[in-house]
C-alpha positions in Angstrom: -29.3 -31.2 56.4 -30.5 -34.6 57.8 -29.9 -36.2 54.2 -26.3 -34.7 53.8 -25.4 -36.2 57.3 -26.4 -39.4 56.3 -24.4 -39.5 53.4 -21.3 -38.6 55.7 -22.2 -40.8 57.7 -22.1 -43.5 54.6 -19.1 -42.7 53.0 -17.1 -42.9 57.0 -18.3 -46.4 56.8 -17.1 -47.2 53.3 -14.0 -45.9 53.7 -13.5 -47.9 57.1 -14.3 -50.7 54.7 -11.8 -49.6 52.4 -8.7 -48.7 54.7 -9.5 -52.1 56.3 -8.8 -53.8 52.9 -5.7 -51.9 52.2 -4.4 -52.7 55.7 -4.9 -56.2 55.0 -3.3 -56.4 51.6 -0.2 -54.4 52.8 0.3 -56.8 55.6 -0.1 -59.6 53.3 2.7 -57.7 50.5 5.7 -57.3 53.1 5.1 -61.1 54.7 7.7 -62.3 52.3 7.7 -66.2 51.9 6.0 -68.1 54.6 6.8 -71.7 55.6 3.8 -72.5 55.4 4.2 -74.7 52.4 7.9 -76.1 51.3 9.2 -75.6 48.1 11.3 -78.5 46.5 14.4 -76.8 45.7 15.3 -76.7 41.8 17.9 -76.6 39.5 18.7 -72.9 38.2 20.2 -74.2 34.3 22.0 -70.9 35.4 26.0 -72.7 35.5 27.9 -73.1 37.7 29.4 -70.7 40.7 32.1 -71.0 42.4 35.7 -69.0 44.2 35.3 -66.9 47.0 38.6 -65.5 47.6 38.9 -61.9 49.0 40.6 -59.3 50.3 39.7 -55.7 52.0 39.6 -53.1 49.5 41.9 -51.2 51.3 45.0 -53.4 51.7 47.1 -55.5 49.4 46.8 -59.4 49.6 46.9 -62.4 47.0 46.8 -66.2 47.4 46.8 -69.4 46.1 43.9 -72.1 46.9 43.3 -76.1 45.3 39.8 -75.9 43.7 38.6 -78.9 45.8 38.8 -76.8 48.9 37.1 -73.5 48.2 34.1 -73.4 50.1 30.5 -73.8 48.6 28.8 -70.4 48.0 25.2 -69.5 49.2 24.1 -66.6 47.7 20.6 -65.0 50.0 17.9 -63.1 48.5 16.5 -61.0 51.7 15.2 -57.7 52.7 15.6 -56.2 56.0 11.4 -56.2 56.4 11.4 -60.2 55.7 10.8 -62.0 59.1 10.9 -65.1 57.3 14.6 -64.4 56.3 15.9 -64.4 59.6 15.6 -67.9 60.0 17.2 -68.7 56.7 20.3 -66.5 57.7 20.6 -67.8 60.9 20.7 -71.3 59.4 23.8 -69.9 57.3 25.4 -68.4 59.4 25.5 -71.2 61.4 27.1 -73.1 58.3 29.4 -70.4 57.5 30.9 -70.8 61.2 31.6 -74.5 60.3 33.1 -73.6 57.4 30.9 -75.5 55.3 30.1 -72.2 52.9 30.8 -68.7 52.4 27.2 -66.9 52.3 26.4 -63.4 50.3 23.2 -61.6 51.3 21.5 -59.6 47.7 19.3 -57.2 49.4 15.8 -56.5 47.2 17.0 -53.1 44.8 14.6 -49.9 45.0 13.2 -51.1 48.0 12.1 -48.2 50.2 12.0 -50.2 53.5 15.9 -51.7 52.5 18.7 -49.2 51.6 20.8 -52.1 50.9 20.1 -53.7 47.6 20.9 -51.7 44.3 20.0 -52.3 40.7 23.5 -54.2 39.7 23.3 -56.6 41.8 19.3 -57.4 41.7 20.3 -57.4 37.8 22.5 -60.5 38.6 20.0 -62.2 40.9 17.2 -61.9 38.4 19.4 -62.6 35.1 20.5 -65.9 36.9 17.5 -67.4 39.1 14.7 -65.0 38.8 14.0 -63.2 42.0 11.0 -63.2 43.5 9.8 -62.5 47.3 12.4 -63.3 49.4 13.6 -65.7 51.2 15.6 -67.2 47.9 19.1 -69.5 48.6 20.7 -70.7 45.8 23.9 -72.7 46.1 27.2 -73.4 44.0 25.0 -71.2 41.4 23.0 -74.5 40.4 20.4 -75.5 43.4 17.9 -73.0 44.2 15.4 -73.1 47.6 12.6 -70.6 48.7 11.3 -70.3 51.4 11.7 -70.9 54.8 9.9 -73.3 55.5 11.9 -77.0 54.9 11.4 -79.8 52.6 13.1 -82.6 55.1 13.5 -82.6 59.1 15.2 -79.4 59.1 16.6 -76.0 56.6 19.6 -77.5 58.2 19.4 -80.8 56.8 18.2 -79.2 53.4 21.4 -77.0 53.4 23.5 -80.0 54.0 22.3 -81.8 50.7 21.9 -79.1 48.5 25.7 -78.3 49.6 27.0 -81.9 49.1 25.9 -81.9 45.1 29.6 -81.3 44.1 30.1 -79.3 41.4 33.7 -81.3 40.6 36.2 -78.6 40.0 39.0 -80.9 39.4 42.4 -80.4 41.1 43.3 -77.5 39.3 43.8 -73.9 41.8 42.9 -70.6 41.6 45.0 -67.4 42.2 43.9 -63.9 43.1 45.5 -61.1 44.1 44.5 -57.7 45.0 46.5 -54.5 45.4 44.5 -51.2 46.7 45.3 -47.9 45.1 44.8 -44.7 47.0 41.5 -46.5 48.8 39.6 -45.4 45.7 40.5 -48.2 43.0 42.1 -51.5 42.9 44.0 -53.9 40.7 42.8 -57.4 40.8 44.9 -60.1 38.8 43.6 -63.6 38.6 44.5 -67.1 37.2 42.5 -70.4 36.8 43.3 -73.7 36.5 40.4 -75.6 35.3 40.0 -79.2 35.4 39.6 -81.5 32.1 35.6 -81.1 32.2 35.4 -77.7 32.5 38.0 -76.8 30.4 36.5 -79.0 27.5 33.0 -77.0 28.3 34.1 -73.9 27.8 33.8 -72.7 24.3 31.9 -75.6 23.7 28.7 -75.4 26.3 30.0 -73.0 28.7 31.8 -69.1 28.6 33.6 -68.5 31.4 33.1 -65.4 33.5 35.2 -63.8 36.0 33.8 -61.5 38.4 34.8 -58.8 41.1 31.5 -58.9 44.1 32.4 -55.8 46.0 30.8 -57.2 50.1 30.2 -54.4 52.5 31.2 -56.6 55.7 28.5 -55.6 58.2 26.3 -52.4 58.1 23.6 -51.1 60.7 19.9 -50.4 59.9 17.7 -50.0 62.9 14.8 -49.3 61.1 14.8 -52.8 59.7 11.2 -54.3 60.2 12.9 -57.8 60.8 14.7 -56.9 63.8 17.8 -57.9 62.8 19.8 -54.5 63.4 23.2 -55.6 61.7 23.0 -57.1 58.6 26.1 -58.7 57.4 27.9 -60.0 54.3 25.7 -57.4 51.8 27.0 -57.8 48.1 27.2 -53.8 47.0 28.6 -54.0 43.5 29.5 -56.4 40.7 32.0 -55.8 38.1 32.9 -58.2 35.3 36.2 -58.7 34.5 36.6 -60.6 31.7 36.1 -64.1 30.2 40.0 -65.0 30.5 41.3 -67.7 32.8 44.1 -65.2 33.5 43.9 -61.4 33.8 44.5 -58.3 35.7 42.0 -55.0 35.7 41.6 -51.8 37.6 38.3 -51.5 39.3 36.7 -48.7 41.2 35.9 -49.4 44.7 32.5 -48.8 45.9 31.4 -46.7 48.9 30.2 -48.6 52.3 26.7 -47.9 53.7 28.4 -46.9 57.1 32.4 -48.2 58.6 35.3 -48.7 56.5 34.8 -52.9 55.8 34.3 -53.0 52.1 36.0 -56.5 50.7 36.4 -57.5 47.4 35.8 -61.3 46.4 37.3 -63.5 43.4 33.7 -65.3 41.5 34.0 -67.7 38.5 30.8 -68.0 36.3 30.0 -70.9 34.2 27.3 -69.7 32.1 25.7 -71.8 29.5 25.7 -71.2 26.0 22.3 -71.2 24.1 21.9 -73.0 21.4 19.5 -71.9 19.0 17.9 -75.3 17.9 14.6 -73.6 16.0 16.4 -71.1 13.7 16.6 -68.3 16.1 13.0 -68.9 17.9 13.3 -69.8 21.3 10.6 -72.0 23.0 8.4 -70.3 25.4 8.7 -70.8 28.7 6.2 -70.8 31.3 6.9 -68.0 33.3 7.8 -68.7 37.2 5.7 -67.1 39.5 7.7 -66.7 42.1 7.8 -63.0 41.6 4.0 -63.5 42.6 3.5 -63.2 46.4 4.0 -66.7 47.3 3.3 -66.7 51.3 -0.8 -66.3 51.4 -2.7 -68.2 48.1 -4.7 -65.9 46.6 -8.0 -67.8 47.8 -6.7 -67.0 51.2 -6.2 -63.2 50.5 -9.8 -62.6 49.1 -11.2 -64.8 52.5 -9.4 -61.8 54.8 -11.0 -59.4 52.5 -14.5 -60.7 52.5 -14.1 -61.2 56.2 -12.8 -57.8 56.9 -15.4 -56.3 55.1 -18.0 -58.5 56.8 -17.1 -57.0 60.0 -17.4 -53.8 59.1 -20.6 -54.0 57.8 -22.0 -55.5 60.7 -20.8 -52.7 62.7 
């Protein structure tokens, strides 16, 4: 009896040990990014990304705007548990008010602690800069940043520069409309007028895209980890429309998370062409390992678990 106590008594311990681990390396998975080191932001060779026109799915709008004046776009990878996000929102938020950009918020898909992200949109994110933990900012489609922590005086400052790499649209304009059917569908119509240099890429180095973001305005999640409560500008769907510079299409409007504020925004893609240079064998990148978990090195991780362990032992 005495002998089968003490083995009880042995395995309590080593599971202690063991749940101390886990506890340690769940805390260390939903950290996202840390600022503790900067990351010097990087091209994406995605193309560029640019429009931003919209309307509210449920009513009937079109305009006319100069290419030179659309805002810059800022497209955030978060999750409502990323603390680290906050900041990064906050700083964009603050730049939207200016109306330096117009910022999108892609939410982490089959996330169980974010009901916001889904696998379209993650699609896009990972096709284009391949997402890892968030916080992830990419601007105009061709400068990407991670982290939250920045690489000059301020994220501010960082922003500011990353934003003021123009992407030199030209002075041609761009015209969307948008006409709601029955508050289940819509009918977007679209024209482009591209400048000289973009017209001479496409069909050449670049295929045009034209996109449909469907952006839930603002939705409430109390449960998120982050604090944050309302989360705003959260891009639902994506539906491509075609590869024309003019065009019209009837789309299906996506449900809203909660409210009655879905909007539907105008997106031009710029996507490089790939040219096969080694009779169809591409080179092999090295992979990025951002999808790694980027805020604690892994040296740092194994010190928490030798320490954790330590302390249990001496107990």
């Amino acid at each position: 009896e005495d002998r089968l106590v003490q083995i009880i008594l042995t395995l309590a311990k080593h599971m202690r040990r063991v749940l101390i681990v886990c506890f340690l390396l769940v805390m260390i998975s939903f950290t996202g990014t840390s600022g503790v080191s900067a990351k010097a932001p990087e091209d994406t060779d995605a193309g560029p990304l640019f429009g931003g026109q919209w309307a509210w799915a449920n009513n009937t709008s079109s305009q006319t705007t100069t290419l030179s004046t659309l805002p810059s776009i800022a497209e955030d990878y978060t999750a409502t548990w990323c603390t680290n996000c906050v900041k990064v929102e906050h700083v964009l938020e603050d730049l939207q008010d200016e109306g330096t950009i117009q910022k999108y918020h892609f939410h982490r898909a089959n996330d169980h602690e974010d009901p916001f992200g889904s696998t379209n949109t993650e699609q896009h994110f990972e096709e284009r800069y391949s997402a890892g933990a968030p916080p992830i900012v990419v601007f105009n489609g061709t400068q990407k940043q991670i982290g939250s922590s920045p690489n000059g005086d301020s994220l501010t400052d960082d922003y500011r520069s990353l934003i003021s790499q123009s992407l030199d649209l030209g002075d041609g304009n761009t015209t969307f409309s948008w006409t709601s059917q029955d508050g289940k569908e819509g009918m977007a119509s679209w024209a482009v007028e591209l400048g000289s240099v973009q017209l001479a890429a496409i069909g050449e180095t670049h295929e045009l895209s034209v996109n449909a973001w469907f952006v839930e305005a603002s939705a409430e999640f109390s449960e998120g980890s982050n604090g944050e409560e309302i989360y705003p500008s959260i891009v639902s769907k994506i539906i491509k429309l075609g590869t024309d510079t003019t065009g019209t299409a009837t789309i299906s409007i996506p449900e809203t998370y909660d409210g009655n504020d879905m909007q539907v925004h105008l997106m031009y893609h710029l996507i490089p062409i790939e040219i096969d240079e080694d009779n169809g064998v591409d080179d092999v990148e090295e992979k990025d390992d951002s999808s790694a978990l980027p805020s604690i090195s892994i040296i740092a991780s194994l010190a928490c678990i030798v320490v954790a362990a330590t302390l249990v032992k001496k107990k």
